[in-house]
C-alpha positions in Angstrom: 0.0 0.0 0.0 2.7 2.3 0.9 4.2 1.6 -2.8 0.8 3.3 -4.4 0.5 6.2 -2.2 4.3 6.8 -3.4 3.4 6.1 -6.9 0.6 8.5 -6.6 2.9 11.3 -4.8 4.7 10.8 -7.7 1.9 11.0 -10.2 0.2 14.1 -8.5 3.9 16.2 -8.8 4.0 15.3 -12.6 0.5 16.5 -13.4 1.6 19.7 -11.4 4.9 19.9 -13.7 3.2 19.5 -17.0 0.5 21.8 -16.1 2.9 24.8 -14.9 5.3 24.5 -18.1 4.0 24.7 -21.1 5.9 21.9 -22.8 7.5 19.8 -19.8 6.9 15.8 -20.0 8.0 14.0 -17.1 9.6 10.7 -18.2 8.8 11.4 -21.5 4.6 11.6 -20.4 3.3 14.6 -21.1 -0.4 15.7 -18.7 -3.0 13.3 -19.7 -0.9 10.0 -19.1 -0.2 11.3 -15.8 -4.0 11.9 -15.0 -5.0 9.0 -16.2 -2.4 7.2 -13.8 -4.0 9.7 -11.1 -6.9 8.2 -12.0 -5.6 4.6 -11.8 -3.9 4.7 -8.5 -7.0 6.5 -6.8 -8.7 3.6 -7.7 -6.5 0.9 -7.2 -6.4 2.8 -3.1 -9.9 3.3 -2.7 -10.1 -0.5 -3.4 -8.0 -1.7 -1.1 -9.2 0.3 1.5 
């Protein structure tokens, strides 16, 4: 559990990143693959709580 709340940490300061520059990616992702992972690991938490 303490890997996905890391992974979404992660995820959360790379939506930041692409939304404050213009044309950042963050390992090579630009915003809406880090959303979507977001959007994954939300999930993935919520279900194992």
């Amino acid at each position: 559990m303490e890997k996905l709340f890391k992974e979404l940490e992660y995820a959360k300061k790379a939506v930041i990143s692409t939304l404050e520059k213009e044309n950042c990616l963050v390992d090579m992702h630009g915003l809406s693959y880090w959303a979507g992972k977001v959007e994954r690991l939300r999930k993935e938490i919520k279900g194992n709580l």
